[in-house]
C-alpha positions in Angstrom: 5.8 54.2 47.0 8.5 54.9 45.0 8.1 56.2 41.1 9.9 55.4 38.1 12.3 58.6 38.3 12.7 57.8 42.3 13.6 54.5 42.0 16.2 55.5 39.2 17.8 58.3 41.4 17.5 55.9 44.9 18.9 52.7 43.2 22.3 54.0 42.0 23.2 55.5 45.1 22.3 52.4 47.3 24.2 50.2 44.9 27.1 53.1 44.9 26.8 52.9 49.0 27.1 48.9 49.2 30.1 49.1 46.8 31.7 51.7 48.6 31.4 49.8 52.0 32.8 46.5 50.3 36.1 48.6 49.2 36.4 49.7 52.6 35.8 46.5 54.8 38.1 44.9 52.3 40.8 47.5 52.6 40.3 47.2 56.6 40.8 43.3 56.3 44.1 44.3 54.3 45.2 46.1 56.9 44.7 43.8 59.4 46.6 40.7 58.2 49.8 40.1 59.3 52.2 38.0 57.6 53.5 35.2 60.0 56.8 35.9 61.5 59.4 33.1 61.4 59.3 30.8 64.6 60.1 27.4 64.1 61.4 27.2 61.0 61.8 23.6 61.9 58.4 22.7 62.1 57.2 25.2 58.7 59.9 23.7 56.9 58.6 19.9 57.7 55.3 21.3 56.5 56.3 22.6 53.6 57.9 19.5 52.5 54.9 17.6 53.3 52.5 19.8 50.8 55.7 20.1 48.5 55.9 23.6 48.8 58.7 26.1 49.0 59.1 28.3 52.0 59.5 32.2 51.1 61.2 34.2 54.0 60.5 37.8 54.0 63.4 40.1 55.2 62.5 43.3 56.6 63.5 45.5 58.9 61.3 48.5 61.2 61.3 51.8 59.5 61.6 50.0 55.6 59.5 52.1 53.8 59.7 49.9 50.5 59.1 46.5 52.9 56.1 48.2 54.1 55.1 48.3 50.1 55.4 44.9 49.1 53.3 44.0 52.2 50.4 46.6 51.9 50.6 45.8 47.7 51.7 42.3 47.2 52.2 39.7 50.0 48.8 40.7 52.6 46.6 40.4 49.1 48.6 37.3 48.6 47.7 35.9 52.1 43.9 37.3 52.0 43.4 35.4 48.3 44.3 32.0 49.7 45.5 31.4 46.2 48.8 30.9 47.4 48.3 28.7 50.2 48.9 25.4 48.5 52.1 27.1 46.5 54.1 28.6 48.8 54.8 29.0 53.1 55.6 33.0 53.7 57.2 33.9 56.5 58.8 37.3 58.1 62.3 37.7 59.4 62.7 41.2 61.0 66.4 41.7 61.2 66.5 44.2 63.3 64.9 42.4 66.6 66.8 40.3 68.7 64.1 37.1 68.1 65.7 33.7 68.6 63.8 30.9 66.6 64.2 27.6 66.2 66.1 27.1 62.8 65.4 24.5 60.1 68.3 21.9 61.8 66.2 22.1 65.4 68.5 24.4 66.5 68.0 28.2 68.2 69.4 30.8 66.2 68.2 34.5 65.8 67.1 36.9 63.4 70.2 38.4 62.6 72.3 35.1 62.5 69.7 33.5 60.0 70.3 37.4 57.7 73.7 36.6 57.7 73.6 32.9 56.7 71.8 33.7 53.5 74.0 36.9 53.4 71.0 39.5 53.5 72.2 42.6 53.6 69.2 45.3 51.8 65.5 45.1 52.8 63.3 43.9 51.6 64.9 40.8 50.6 62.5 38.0 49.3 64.2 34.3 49.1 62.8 31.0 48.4 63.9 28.1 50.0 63.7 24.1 50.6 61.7 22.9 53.5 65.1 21.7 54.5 66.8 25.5 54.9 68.3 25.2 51.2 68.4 28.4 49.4 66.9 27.7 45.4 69.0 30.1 44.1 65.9 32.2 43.8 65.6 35.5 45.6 64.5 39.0 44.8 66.8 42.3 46.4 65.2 45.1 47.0 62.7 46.9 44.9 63.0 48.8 41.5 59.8 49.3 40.6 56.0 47.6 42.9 54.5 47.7 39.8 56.0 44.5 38.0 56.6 43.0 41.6 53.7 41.1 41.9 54.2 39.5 38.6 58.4 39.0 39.3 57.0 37.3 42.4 55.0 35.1 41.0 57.3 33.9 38.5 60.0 33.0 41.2 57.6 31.4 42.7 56.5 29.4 39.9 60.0 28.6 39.5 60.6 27.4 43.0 57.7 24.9 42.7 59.1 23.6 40.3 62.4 22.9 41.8 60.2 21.5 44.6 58.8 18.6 42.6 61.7 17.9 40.7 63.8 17.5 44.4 60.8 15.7 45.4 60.8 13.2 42.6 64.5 12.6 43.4 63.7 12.0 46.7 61.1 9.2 45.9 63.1 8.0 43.4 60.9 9.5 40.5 57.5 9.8 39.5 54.5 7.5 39.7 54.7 7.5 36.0 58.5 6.9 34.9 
């Protein structure tokens, strides 16, 4: 049996121990998310409509040291909070692999060609669209500084929901309540 100045000594470090493992298995989960890599943009685009969400492409390219950042920092912690699963539909566009996808219209198109159409030219490039394919006029180039990023994202992201609802409402002819 333990005494008082055992127990005191024992405690900490178990409680030290189970912390430490939780940082770690969560740090491993982290690591092991992907974020989904544009496919049928068709088909994520209907979706998003349907939940009235935007759709967020992610450009990036192999060997982009800052892409790799806003993944590890920002977007896998985004996907492994769920609390952006009802506000936005991320997907990855590597623009340096010769994918072919289906685009928003039904029709095939790759990587490179869908880069060009929104004129992406720096990685990473975030950009938030329609479910249609439309750009919002919302997009973020590059990055300055990861430590505001999170919250700059955010923001934009806020900002495309609302342009969301407010194209929605047009679409239905307005709101339940007007």
């Amino acid at each position: 049996m333990l005494n008082k100045v055992g127990f005191r000594v024992i405690f900490p470090a178990f409680l030290l121990s189970i912390m430490t493992f939780q940082a770690f298995m969560k740090e491993t989960q982290a690591e092991s998310i992907t974020i989904p890599k544009a496919i049928n943009l068709q088909k994520d685009g209907l979706l998003a409509q349907q939940q009235g969400i935007p759709v967020l492409l992610e450009f990036s390219m192999h060997g982009c040291s800052f892409c790799e950042q806003i993944e590890s920092e920002v977007l896998r912690p985004m996907l492994i909070s769920g609390d952006y699963d009802k506000k936005v539909m991320l997907r990855k566009v590597m623009i340096d692999e010769d994918t072919v996808i289906t685009d928003f219209n039904g029709k095939k198109i790759t990587y490179d060609e869908l880069a060009s159409r929104y004129k992406i030219y720096v990685t990473p490039t975030l950009i938030l669209l329609h479910g249609n394919g439309k750009a919002m006029g919302i997009e973020m180039v590059g990055v300055t500084t990861i430590d505001f990023y999170g919250a700059y994202l955010d923001q934009a992201i806020d900002d495309a929901l609302k342009q969301t609802s407010i194209a929605a409402e047009r679409t239905n002819g307005g709101s339940p309540a007007s």
